[in-house]
VOGU-3710 file (C-alpha; in Angstrom, 3 decimals, decimal comma):
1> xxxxxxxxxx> 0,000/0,000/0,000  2,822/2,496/0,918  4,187/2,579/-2,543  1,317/2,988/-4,125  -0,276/6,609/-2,522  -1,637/9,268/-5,067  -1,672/12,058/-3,410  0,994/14,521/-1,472  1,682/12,737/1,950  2,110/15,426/5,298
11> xxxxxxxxxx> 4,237/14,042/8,148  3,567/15,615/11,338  6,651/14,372/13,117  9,880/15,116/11,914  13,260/15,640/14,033  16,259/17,601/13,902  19,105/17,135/15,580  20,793/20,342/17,233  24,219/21,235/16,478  26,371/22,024/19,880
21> xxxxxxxxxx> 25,669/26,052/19,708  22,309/25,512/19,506  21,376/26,926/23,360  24,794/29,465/23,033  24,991/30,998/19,766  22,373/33,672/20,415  22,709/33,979/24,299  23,335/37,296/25,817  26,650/37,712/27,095  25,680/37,524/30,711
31> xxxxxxxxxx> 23,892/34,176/30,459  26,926/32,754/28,476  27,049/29,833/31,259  23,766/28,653/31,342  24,173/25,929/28,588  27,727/24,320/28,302  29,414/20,940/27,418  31,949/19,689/30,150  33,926/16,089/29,372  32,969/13,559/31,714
41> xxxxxxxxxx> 34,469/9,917/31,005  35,343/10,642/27,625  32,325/12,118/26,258  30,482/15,235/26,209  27,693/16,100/28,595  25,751/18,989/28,804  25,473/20,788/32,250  22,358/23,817/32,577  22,928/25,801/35,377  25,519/24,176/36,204
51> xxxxxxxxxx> 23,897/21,094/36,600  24,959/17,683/34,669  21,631/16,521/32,898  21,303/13,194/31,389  18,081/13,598/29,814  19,623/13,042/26,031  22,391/10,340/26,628  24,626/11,783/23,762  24,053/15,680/23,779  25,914/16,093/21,003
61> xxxxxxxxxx> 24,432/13,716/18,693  28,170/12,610/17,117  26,563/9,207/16,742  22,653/8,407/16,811  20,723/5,549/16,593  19,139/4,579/13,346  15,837/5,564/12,439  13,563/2,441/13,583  15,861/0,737/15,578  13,523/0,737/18,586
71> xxxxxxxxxx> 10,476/-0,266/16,453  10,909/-4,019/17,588  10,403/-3,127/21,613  7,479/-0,154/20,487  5,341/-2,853/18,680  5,424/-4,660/21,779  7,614/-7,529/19,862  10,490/-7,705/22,479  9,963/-11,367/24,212  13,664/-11,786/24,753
81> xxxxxxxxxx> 13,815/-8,584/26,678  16,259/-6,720/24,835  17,437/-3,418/26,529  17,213/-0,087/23,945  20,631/-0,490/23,916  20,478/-3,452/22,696  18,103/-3,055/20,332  20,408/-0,168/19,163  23,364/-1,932/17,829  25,773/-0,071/16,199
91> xxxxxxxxxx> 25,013/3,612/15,920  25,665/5,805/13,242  26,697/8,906/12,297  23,974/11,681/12,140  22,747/11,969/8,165  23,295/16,049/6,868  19,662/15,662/6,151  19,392/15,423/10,486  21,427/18,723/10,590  20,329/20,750/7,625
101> xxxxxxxxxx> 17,128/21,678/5,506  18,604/20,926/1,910  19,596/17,827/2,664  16,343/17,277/4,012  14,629/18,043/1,258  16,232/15,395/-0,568  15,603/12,902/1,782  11,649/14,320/1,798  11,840/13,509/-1,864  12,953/9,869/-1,546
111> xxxxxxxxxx> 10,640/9,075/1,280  7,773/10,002/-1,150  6,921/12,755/1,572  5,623/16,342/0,423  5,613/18,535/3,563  6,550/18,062/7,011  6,328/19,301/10,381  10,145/19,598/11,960  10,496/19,338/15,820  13,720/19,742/17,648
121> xxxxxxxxxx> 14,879/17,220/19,878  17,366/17,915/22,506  15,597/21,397/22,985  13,101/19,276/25,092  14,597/19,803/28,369  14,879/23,535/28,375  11,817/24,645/29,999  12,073/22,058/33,108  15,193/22,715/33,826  14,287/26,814/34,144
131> xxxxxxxxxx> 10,970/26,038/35,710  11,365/28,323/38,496  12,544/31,258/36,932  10,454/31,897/33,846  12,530/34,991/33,183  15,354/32,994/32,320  13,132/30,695/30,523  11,894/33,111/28,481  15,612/34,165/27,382  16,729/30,439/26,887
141> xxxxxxxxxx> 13,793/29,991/24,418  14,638/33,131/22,164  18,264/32,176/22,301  17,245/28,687/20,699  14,541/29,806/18,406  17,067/32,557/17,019  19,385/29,283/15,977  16,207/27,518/14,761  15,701/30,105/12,190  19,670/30,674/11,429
151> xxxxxxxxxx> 20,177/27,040/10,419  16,151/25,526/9,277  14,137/29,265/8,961  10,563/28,558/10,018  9,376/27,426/6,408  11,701/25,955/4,455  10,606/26,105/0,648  6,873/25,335/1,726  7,607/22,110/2,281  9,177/21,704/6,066
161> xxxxxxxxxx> 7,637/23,123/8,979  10,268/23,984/11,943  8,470/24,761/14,905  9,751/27,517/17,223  9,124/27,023/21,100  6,948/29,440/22,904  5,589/29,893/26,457  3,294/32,075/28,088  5,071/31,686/31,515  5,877/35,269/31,454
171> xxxxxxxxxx> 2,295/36,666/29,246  4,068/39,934/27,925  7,292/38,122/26,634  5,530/34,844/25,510  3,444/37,141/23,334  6,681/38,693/22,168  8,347/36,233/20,906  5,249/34,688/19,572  5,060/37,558/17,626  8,569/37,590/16,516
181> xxxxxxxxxx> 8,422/34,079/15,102  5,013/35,172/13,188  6,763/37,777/11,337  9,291/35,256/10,450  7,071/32,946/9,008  6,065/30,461/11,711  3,274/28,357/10,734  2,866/26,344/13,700  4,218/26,675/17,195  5,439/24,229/19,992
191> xxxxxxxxxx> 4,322/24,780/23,310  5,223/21,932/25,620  2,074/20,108/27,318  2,920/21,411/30,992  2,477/23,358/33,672  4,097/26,514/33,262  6,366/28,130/35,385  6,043/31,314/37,018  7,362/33,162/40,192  4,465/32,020/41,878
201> xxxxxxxxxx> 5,276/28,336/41,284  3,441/26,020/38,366  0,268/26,149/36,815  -1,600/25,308/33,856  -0,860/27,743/31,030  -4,633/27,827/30,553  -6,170/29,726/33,603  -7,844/33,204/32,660  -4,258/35,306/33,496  -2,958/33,679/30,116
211> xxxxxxxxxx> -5,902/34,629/28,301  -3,708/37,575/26,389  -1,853/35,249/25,002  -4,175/32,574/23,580  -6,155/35,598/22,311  -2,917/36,710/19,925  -2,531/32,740/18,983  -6,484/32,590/17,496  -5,910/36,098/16,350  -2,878/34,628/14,285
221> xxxxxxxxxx> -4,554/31,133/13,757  -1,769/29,895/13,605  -1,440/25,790/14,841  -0,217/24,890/18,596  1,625/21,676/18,387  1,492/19,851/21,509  4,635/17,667/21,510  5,751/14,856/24,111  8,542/16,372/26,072  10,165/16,344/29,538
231> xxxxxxxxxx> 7,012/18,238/31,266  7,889/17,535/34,640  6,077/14,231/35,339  9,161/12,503/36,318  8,790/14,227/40,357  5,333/12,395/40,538  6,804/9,250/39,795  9,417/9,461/41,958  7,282/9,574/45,033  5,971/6,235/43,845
241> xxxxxxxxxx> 9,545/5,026/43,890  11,525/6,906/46,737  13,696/7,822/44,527  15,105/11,455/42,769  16,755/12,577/39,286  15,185/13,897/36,013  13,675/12,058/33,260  15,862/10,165/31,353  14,864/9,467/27,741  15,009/6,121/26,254
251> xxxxxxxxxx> 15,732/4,185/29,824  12,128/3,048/30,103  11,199/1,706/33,652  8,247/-0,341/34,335  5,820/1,603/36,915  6,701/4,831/34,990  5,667/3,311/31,954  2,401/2,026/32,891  1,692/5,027/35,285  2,468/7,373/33,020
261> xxxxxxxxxx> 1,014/6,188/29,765  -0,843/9,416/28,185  -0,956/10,805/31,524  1,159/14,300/30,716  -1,496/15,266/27,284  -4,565/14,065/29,245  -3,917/16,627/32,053  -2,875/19,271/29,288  -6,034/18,961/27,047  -8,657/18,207/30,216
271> xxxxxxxxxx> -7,010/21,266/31,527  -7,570/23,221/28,276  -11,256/22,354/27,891  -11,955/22,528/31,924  -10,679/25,239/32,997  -12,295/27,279/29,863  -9,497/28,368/27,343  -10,874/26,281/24,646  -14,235/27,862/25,206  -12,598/31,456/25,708
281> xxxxxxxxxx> -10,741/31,058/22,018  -12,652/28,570/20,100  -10,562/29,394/17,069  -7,843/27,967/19,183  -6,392/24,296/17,248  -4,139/21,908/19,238  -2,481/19,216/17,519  -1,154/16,335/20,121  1,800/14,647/18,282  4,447/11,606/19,523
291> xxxxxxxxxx> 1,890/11,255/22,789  0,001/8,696/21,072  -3,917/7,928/20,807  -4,910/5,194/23,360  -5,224/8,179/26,119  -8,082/9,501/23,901  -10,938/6,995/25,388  -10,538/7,713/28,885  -10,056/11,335/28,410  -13,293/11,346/26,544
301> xxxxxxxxxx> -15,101/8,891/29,160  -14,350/11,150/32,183  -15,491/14,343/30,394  -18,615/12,999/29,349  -18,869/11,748/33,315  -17,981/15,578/34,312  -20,492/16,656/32,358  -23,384/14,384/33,344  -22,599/15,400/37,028  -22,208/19,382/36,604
311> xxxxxxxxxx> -23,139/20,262/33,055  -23,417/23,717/34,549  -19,864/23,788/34,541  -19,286/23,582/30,915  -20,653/26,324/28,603  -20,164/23,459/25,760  -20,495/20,159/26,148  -16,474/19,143/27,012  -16,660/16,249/23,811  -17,830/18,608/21,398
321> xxxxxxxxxx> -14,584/21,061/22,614  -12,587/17,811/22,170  -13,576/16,999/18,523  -13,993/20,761/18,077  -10,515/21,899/18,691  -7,877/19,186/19,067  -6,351/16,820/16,750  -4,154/13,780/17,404  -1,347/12,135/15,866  -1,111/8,839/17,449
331> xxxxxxxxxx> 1,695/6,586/17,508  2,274/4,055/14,628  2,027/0,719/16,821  -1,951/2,163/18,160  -4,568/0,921/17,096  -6,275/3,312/15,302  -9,948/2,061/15,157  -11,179/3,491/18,312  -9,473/6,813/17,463  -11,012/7,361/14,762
341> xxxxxxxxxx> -14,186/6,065/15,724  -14,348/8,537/18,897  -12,569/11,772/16,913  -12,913/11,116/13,262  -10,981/10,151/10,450  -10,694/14,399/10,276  -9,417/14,708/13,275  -6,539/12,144/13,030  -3,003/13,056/11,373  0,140/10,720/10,247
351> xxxxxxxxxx> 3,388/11,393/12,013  6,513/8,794/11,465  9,220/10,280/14,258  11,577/10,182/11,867  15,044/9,374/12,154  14,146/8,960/16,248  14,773/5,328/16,939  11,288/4,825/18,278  9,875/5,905/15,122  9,315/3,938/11,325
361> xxxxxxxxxx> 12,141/3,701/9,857  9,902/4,462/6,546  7,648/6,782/6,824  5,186/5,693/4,579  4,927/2,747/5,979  2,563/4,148/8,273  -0,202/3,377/5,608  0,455/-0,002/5,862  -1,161/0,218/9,356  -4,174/1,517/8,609
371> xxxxxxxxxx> -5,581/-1,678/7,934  -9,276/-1,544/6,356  -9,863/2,125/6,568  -10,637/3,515/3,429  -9,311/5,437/0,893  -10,928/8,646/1,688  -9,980/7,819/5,106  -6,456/7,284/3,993  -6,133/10,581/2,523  -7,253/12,743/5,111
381> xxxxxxxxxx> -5,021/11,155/7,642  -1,944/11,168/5,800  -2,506/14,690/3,630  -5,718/16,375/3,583  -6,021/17,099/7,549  -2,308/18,890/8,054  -2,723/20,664/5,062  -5,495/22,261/6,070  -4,625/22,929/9,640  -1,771/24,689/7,780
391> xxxxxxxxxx> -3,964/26,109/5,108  -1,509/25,154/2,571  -2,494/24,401/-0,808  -1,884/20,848/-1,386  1,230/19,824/-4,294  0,989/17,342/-7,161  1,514/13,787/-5,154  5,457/12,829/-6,044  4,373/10,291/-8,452  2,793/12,554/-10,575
401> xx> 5,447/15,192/-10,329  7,713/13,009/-11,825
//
């Protein structure tokens, strides 16, 4: 099926991989410390105020794994137990096409992928590292997006998608630099699914004192990509377990990963729709992507129980917000039926993770797990629905272009 697609395919989950001046190039002077690489057993760490974080392994991305090499333990296909390190095997060397947008172009063209959405990766663990000072936060964000658009712009020959990070932490700077990347040609934003921080410690980015800034955003219209990150989940889970440190990608532990599955986006969007944003700003659209689908059911099961017991409460019934405002990119080992029985085939959009390990190591071999949906189906899942979020006019599909 994945060979044989005729029309322009959108992936909403791409990665880059940061370069080492990433954090620094665009720092001010006085905050030239805040990011930095120290050697610690022969290899390169990254410390943040000065402390070491582990959260990406290998910081500097010299060698990565190979796209799909995880696939085997994410399709649940692991009976001998194989660590991710295992599963691994020989890294390699990061592909320009990881690093730069020309190169990435290419490879778009012989994945048989028109557009794409572009996420960074080790940028990730910036905001929970700064989450008490959202000054700072602010500053580290700029400093990043400001290399973003140096090395990837925000729209790269219509066809890839970076998204620059912003945060309403601090309402009158968040709408700044939301701003800023608007004039620069942003078409979609990342805002990490979180608490935010603020001088008065965390909260959900979605009470009424943020209101100025989700006004600007469906002013703008332009998208809000919700994307897994480090949002701070990791101190809950560490009660469970007497234990301390940060999160730790790719060292997946048992009671974190059942605790924790679709627990971070279900509190982001129930927040959202409870406490009234998505009512505020209906023009508001959220896109969940890499946080999967099989959250969906529950989320939907206790808002229809909320509003059974205080439909007062809700000035719109909290499932018609859901399929109203947010779509969802699930993962490529879900099963999709229930998904798209409980949002719509409309509401639903392809994303590969590509090159992360844990993603396809094809993109459009996605298609191949659709199963029996239909064509129609098909389509709007892999290109119609992205498109339009974007409100790009779709391309030729690459087999008629050549």
């Amino acid at each position: 099926m994945s060979a044989n697609l005729d029309f322009p395919v959108f992936d909403a989950d791409h990665h880059l991989y940061e370069t080492e001046d990433a954090f620094t190039r665009h720092l001010p002077k006085q905050h030239r410390d805040l990011f930095r690489f120290v050697e610690l057993g022969g290899r390169k760490k990254l410390v943040v105020r000065n402390t070491l974080t582990e959260f990406i392994p290998n910081p500097t991305f010299e060698v990565v794994a190979a796209p799909g090499a995880h696939m085997a333990f994410y399709a649940a296909k692991n009976p001998e137990g194989r660590s991710l390190r295992e599963l691994t095997g020989r890294p390699i060397r990061p592909l320009p096409a990881f690093r730069e947008p020309a190169a990435r172009l290419r490879l778009l063209d012989e994945q048989g992928v028109a557009a794409c959405l572009m996420f960074p990766t080790l940028a990730s663990l910036i905001e929970e590292r700064l989450r008490d000072d959202p000054e700072l936060t602010q500053i580290a964000i700029r400093a990043f997006n400001e290399w973003l658009f140096d090395d990837w712009t925000y729209n790269y020959a219509d066809r890839i998608f970076t998204t620059p990070i912003v945060s309403p932490c601090d309402v009158a700077t968040g709408i700044a630099e939301l701003e800023r990347v608007l004039e620069r040609g942003a078409r979609a934003v990342l805002v990490r699914p979180a608490p935010v921080a603020g001088l008065r410690g965390l909260r959900s980015p979605f009470l009424p004192e943020f209101d100025p800034f989700w006004a600007r955003v469906q002013e703008s219209g332009v998208l809000v990509a919700l994307h897994a990150s480090d949002s701070g989940y990791q101190d809950y889970l560490n009660t469970w377990e007497g234990s301390s440190g940060e999160y730790v990608a790719f060292r997946p532990k048992t009671f974190a990963y059942v605790a924790d599955g679709g627990r971070t986006i279900q509190d982001t969007l129930a927040s959202a729709i409870c406490h009234g944003m998505l009512d505020r700003f209906p023009g508001v659209r959220l896109v969940s992507v890499e946080n999967g689908g099989s959250w969906v059911g529950l989320l939907a099961r206790n808002l229809e129980l909320a509003w059974k017991k205080m439909p007062q409460e809700f000035p719109t019934h909290p499932l018609e917000v859901l399929r109203r405002n947010v779509w969802i990119n699930p993962f490529w080992e879900d099963s999709l039926d229930g998904l798209i029985s409980l949002m719509g085939a409309d509401r639903v959009c392809f994303g590969s993770d590509y090159p992360h390990p844990e993603g396809l190591a094809e993109p459009l071999s996605f298609a191949d797990e659709l199963g029996d949906r239909t064509p129609a189906e098909i389509e709007k899942i892999m290109s119609t629905n992205m498109f339009d979020l974007l409100g790009l006019e779709r391309p030729a599909p690459a087999a008629a272009r050549t």
